[in-house]
C-alpha positions in Angstrom: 0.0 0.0 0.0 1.2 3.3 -0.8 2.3 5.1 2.1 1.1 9.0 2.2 0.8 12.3 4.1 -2.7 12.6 3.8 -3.0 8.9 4.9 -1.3 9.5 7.9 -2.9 13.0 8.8 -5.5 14.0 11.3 -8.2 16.7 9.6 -9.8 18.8 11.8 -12.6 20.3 10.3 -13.5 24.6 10.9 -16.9 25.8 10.4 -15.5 29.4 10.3 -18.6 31.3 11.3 -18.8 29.5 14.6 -15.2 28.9 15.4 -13.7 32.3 16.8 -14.8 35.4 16.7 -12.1 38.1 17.0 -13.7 41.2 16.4 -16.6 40.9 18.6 -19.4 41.4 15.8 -20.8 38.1 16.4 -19.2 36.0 13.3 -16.4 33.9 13.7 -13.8 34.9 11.3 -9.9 33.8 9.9 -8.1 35.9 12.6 -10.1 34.5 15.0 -9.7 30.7 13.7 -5.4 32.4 13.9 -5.3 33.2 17.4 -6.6 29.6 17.9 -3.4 27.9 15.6 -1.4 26.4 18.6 -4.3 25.2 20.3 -4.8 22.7 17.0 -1.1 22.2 17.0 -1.0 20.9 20.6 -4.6 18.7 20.0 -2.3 16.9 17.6 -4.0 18.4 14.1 -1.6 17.6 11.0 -4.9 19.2 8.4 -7.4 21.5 8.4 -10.4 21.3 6.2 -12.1 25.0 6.2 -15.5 25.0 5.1 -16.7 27.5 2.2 -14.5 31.2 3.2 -15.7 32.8 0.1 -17.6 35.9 -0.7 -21.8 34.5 -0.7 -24.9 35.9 -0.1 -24.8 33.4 2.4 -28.3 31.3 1.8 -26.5 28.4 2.3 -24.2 29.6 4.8 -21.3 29.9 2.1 -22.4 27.1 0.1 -23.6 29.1 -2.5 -20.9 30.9 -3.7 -20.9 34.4 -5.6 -16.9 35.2 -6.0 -14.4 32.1 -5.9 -11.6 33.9 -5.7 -12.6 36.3 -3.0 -12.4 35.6 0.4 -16.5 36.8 2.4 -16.0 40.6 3.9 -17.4 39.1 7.5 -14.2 36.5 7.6 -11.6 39.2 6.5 -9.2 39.7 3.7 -6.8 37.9 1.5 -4.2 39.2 3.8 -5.8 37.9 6.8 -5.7 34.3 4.3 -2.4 34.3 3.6 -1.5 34.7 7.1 -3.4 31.6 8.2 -2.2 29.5 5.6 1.6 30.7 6.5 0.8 30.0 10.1 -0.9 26.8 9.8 2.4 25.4 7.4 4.6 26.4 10.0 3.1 24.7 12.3 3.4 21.7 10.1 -0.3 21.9 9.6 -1.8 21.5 5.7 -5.2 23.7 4.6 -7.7 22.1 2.2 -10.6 24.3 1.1 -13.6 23.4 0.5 -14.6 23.0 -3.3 -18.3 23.9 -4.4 -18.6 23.9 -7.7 -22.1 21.6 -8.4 -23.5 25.1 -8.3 -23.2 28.5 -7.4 -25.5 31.3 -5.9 -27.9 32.9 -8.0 -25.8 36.2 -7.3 -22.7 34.7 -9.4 -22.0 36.9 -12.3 -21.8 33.9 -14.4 -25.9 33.5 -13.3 -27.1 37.2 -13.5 -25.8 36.9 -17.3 -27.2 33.6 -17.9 -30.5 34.6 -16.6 -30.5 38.0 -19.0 -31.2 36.2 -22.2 -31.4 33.1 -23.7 -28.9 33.5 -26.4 -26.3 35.0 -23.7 -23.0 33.8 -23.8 -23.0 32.4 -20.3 -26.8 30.8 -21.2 -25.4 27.3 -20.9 -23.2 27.8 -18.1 -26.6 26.7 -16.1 -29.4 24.0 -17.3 -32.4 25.5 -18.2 -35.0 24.2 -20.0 -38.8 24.7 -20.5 -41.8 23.5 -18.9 -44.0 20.6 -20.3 -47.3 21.4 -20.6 -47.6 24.4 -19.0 -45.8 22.2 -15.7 -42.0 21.9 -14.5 -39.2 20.1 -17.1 -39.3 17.0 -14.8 -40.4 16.0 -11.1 -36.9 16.1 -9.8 -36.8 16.7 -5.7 -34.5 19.1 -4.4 -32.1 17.6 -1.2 -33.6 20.8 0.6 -37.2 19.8 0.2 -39.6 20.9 -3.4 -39.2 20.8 -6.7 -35.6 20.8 -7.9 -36.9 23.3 -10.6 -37.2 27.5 -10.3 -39.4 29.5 -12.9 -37.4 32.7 -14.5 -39.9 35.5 -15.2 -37.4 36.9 -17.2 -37.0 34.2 -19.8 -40.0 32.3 -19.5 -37.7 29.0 -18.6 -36.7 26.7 -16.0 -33.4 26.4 -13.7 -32.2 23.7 -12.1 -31.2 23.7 -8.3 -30.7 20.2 -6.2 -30.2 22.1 -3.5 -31.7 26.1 -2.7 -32.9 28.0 -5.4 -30.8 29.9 -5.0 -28.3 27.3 -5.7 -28.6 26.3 -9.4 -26.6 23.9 -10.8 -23.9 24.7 -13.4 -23.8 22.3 -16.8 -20.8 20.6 -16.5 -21.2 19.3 -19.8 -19.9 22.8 -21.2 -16.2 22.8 -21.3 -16.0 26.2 -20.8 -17.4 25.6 -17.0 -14.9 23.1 -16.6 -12.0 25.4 -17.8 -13.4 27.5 -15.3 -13.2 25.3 -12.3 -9.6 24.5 -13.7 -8.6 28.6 -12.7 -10.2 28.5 -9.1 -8.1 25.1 -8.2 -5.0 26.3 -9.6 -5.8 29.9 -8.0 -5.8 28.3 -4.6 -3.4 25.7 -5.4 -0.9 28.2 -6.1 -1.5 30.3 -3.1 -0.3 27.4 -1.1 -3.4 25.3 -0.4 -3.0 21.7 0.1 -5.9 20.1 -1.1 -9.3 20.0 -1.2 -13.2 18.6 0.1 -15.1 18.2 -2.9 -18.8 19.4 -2.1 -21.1 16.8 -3.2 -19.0 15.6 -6.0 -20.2 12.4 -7.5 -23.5 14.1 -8.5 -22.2 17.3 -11.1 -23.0 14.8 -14.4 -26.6 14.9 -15.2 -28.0 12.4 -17.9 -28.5 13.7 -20.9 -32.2 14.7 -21.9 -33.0 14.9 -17.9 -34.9 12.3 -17.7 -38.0 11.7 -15.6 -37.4 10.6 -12.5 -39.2 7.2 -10.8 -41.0 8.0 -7.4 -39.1 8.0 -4.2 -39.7 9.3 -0.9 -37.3 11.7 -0.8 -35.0 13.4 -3.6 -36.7 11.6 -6.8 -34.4 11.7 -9.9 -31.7 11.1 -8.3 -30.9 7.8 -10.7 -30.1 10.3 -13.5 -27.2 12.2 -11.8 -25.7 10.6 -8.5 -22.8 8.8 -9.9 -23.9 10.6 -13.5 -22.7 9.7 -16.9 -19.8 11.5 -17.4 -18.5 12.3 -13.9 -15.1 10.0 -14.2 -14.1 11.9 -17.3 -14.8 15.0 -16.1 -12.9 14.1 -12.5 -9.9 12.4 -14.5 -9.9 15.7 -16.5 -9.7 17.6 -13.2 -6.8 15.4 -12.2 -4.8 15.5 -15.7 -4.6 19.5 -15.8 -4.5 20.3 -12.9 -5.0 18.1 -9.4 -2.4 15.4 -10.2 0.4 18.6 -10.9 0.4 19.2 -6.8 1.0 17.2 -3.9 -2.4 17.9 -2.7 -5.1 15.4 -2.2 -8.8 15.2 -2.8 -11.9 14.1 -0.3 -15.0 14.3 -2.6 -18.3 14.2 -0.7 -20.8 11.4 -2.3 -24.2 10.8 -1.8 -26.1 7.2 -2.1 -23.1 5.0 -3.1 -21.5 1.4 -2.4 -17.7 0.9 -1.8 -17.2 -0.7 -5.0 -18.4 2.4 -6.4 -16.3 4.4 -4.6 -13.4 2.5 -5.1 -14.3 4.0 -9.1 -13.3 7.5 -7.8 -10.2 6.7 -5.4 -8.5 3.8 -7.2 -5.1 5.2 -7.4 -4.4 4.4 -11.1 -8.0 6.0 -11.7 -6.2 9.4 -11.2 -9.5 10.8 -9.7 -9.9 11.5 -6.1 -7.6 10.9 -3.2 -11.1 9.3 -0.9 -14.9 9.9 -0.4 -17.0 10.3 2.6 -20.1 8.2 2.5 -23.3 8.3 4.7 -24.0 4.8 5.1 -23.4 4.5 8.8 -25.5 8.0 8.9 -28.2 5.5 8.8 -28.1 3.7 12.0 -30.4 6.0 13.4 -33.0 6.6 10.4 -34.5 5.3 7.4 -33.1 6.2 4.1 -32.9 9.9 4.9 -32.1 11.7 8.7 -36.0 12.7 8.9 -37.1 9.7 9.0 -36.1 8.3 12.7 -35.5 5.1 14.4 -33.6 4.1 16.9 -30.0 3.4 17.0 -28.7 0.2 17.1 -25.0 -0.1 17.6 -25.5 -3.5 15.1 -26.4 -1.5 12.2 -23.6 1.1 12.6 -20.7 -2.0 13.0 -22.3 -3.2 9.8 -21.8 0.1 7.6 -18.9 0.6 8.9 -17.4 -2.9 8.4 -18.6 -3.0 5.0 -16.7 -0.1 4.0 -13.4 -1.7 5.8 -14.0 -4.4 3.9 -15.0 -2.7 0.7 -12.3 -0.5 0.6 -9.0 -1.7 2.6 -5.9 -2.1 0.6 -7.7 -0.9 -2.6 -8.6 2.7 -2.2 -8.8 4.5 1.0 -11.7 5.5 3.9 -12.8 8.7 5.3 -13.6 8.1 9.4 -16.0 10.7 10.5 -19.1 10.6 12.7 -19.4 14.5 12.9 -19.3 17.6 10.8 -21.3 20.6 9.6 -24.2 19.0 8.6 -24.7 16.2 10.8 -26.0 16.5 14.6 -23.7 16.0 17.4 -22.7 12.4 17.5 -22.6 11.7 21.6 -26.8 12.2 21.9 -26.9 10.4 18.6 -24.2 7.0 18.9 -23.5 7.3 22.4 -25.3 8.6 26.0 -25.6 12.2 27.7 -25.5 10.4 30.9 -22.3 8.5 30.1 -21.3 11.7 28.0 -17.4 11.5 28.7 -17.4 7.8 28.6 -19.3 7.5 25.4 -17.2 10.6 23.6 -13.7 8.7 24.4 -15.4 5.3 23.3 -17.1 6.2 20.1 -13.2 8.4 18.8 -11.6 5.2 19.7 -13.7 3.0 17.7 -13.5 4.9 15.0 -10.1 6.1 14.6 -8.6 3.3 15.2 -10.1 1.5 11.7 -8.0 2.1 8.6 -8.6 5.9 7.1 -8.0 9.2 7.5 -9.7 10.4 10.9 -12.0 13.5 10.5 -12.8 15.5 13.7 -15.4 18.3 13.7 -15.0 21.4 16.0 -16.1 20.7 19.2 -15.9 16.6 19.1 -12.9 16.8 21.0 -14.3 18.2 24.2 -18.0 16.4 23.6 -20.2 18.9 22.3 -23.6 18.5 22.0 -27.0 19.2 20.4 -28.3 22.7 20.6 -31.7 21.7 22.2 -33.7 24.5 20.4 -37.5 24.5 21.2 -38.1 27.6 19.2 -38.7 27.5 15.6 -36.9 31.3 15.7 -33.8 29.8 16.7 -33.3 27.7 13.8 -30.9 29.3 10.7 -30.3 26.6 8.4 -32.3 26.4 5.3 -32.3 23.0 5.3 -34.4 22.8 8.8 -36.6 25.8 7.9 -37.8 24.2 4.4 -38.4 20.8 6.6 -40.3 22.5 8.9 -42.7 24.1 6.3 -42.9 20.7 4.1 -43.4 18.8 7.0 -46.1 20.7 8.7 -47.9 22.1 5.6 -47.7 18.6 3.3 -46.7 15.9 5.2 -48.8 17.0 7.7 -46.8 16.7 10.9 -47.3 18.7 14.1 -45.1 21.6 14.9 -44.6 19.9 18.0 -43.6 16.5 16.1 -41.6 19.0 13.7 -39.6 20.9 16.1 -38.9 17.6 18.6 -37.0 16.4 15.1 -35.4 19.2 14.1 -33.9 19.5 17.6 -32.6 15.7 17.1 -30.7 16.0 13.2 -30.8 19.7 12.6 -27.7 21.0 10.9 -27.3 24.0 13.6 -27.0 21.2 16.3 -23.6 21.5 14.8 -23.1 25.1 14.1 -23.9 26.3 17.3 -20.5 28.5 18.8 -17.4 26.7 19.7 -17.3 26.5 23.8 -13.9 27.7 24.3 -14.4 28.9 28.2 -17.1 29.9 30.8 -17.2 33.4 29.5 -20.1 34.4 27.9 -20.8 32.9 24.7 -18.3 30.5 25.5 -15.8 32.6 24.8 -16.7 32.4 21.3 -17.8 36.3 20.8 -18.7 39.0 23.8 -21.2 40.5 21.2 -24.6 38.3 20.4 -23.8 35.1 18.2 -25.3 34.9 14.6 -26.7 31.2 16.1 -27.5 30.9 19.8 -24.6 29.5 22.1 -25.3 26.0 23.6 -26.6 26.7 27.3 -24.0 24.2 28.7 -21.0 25.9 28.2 -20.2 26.7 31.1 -19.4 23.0 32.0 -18.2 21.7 28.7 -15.7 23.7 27.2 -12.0 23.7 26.0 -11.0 25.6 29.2 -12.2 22.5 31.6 -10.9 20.2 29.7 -7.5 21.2 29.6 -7.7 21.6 33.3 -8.9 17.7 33.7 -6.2 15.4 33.2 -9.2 12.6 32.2 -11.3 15.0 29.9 -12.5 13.9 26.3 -9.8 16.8 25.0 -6.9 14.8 26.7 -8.0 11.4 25.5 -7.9 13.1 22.1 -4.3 14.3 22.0 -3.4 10.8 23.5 -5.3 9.1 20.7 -4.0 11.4 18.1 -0.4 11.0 19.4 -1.0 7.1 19.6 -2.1 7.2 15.4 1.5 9.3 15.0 3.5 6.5 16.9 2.2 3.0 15.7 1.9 2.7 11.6 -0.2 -0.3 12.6 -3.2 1.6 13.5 -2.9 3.9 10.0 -1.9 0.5 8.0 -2.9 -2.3 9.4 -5.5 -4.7 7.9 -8.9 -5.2 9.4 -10.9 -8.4 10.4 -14.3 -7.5 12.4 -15.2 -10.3 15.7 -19.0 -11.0 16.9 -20.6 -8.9 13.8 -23.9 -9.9 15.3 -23.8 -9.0 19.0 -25.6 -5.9 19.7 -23.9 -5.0 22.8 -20.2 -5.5 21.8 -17.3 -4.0 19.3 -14.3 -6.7 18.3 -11.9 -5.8 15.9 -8.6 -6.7 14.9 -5.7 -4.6 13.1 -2.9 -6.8 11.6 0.7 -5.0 10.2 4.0 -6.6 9.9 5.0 -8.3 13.0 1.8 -6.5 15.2 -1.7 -7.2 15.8 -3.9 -4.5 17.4 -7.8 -5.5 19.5 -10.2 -2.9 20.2 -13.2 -4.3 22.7 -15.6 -1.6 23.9 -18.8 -2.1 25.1 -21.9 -0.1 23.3 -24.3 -0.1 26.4 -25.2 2.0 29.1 -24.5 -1.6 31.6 -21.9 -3.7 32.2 -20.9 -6.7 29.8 -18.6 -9.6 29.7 -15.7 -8.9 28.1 -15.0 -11.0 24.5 -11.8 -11.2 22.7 -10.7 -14.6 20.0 -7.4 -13.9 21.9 -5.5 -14.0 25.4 -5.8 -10.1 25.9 -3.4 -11.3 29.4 -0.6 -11.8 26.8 -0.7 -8.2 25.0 -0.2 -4.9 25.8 -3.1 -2.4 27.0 -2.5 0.5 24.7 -5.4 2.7 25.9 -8.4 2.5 28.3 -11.3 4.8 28.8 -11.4 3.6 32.4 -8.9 3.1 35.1 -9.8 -0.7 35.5 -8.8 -3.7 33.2 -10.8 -6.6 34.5 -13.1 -9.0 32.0 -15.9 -6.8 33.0 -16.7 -3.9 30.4 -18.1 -1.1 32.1 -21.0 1.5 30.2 -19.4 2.5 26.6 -15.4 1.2 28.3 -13.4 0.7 25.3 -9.8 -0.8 25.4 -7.2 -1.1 22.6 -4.3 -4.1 23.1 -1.4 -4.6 21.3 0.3 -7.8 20.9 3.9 -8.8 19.3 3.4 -11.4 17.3 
């Protein structure tokens, strides 16, 4: 297997507008995220992935971008960019940016020309197309709820948008919009940057003709463009001119797929991407889509997860997250409030020690947790609000069912401020926060945990620094024990002349202890609890090393 950087690295993932605010106006910003640079040194951070920076009319929160190549007024200046990137290398820290380019916002000059006629030149930058019968092109669903189609009073025509309407999706099938995404990666590439997250990659190929799509509960259509047509060539294009002349690497994010799909986009002789996140164990807790609940069952998460080991090991290479921007906090979700610290060490351990490049959300590292909003008015994503109005208007929910959901998967359970100390607002911003502050705070924050030798922050720098130390844990094979029980976690890691066990229990009680091996004769590498007896105490998890 070919050894890398990226491989080997530790990505720490900033949501800019809630990490650090430095000028007191409520918004985190880049000087703020600079003032915080040693703190990610010392957690052990070798990358940063920095969601969307750029300038956006912010309907999307910076996912619907209006200026590539300029960095939003609220986070700062190109100075103040430069200056991050330079500190973040010299801490021996990389920087990928995050790359949306399925769309853009309607406020993009390249969509206020294409919108002015139909025979202007940047017409077919965007897919328009118009109505049947005095009805939409198609019955395509949007991911944010609605038709995936917007009238233009100006032209008479539709516009495509998967996502907000004010999102619409650029035709990759015009070269000239690929040329285009060529500049921005070799504008930011140049600056320094080492890589990127591809936002929602695998579905910028739409089949030809649009096609209708067959009903589904959610997102119909989607047969005709996740995983489209033409999205290798376009990807291996990417990687010809430009990608494959760095040493950067590539994390596209990909929607409804298998691992021998994926293993189409990260094969290394593909020349494609570098890896892919995938949402399969996203649906341990739901059907099919997040708003549709059930409950968790720790034997449905070991099963996604395995598969993907299985799927993927020594033939392409996994993404290990359980958090980030639009997912909810994963201790209420995978773990227990009760056993909070527990659980947090317990679920990082289980997860970063499989084979993949460990992804850590702002705020996992000292437990975060939802943002228990009861208010509709608290809410800012788009996502949640168009939910709330499909679900209470169509699908006919109550706004009390409504709200107790959103409070469970919301996106803004994971936006809410960073809890640096027990200063108001966390010591995120004296001035009010764009999104309200978590109410606990004042007990979990960076501050304590520092101060506790046994926090969730210190297990994290000791996890991290155990990754760094043992190649095992990066490289090592992986063979899954007791796939069936639904109380306990067995794995094995295999490299050279070293075999690595993880055993943790999943439940809020105590459980016997199972290994296939004499855990007496190995090393105890790490422990979530001071004990080591065959008794496995709520969400204990222990990692043993053995010579062979």
């Amino acid at each position: 297997m070919k050894k890398t950087w990226y491989k080997e690295g530790i990505v720490y993932q900033i949501y800019p507008r809630s990490f650090k605010d430095s000028n007191n106006d409520g918004i985190g910003d880049l000087r703020g995220i600079i003032e915080k640079l040693d703190y990610l040194k010392d957690l052990g951070i070798s990358i940063v992935w920095l969601s969307p920076i750029y300038e956006s009319p912010l309907d999307d929160n910076g996912y619907d971008i209006s200026d590539y190549y300029k960095i939003l007024d609220e986070y700062g200046t190109m100075d103040d960019f430069k200056e991050l990137l330079e500190g973040l290398h010299n801490r021996g820290i990389a920087l990928i940016m995050d790359l949306v380019v399925n769309h853009t916002s309607d406020e993009h000059p390249w969509f206020i020309e294409s919108r002015k006629s139909k025979e202007n030149p940047y017409r077919d930058y965007y897919i328009w197309r118009e109505g049947k019968d005095d009805k939409k092109p198609n019955k395509w669903g949007s991911f944010f709820g609605g038709s995936a189609w917007e009238l233009d009073e100006a032209t008479g025509e539709y516009y495509l948008h998967l996502f907000s309407k004010k999102q619409p999706d650029l035709n990759w099938d015009n070269p000239k919009v690929r040329e285009e995404v060529k500049k921005i990666l070799t504008f930011w590439l140049d600056l320094g940057v080492d890589g990127f997250r591809c936002d929602v990659i695998n579905i910028i190929s739409k089949a030809e003709g649009l096609p209708e799509g067959k009903w589904k509960p959610a997102i119909r259509g989607s047969e005709h463009y996740v995983n489209g047509p033409k999205v290798h060539e376009y990807l291996h294009e990417l990687y010809l001119d430009v990608l494959g002349k760095y040493n950067c690497f590539t994390v596209g994010e990909s929607v409804f797929i298998t691992p021998e799909i994926s293993l189409d986009y990260t094969a290394e002789w593909r020349e494609e991407l570098s890896m892919l996140f995938q949402f399969d164990h996203m649906n341990s807790d739901c059907y099919f889509v997040k708003w549709f609940a059930r409950k968790f069952k720790p034997v449905r998460l070991k099963k996604a997860m395995t598969k993907w080991q299985y799927g993927v090991n020594g033939k392409g290479w996994n993404t290990l997250y359980f958090e980030n921007h639009d997912q909810p906090r994963s201790i209420p979700r995978f773990g227990s409030l009760k056993y909070r610290e527990e659980s947090g060490k317990m679920l990082a351990t289980y997860l970063y020690f499989q084979q993949g490049t460990p992804f850590i959300y702002q705020g996992q590292e000292i437990g975060m947790t939802n943002a228990n909003f009861t208010n509709l008015s608290q809410y800012r994503d788009i996502e949640s609000l168009n939910i709330y109005r499909i679900a209470t208007k169509k699908l006919l929910w109550s706004k009390h069912k409504t709200l107790k959901r959103l409070a469970r998967v919301s996106r803004d359970n994971a936006r809410t401020p960073m809890q640096w100390n027990d200063d108001v607002n966390g010591g995120f911003s004296e001035a009010t926060p764009w999104i309200e502050t978590n109410s606990n705070y004042s007990t979990i924050n960076v501050k304590n945990d520092l101060k506790n030798k046994n926090s969730i922050l210190k297990y994290y720098q000791k996890l991290i620094a155990l990754r760094k130390k043992y190649e095992i844990i990066v490289y090592g094979d992986f063979i899954e024990h007791y796939s069936n029980d639904r109380k306990i976690v067995c794995y094995e890691r295999n490299y050279e002349d070293q075999k690595l066990v993880l055993v943790a229990n999943f439940t809020k009680r105590d459980v016997f202890q199972k290994s296939p091996y004499d855990l007496t004769k190995a090393k105890l590498l790490l422990n979530n609890y001071d004990d080591d007896d065959r008794v496995l105490k709520p969400y204990q998890v222990k990692v043993y090393l053995f010579k062979k």
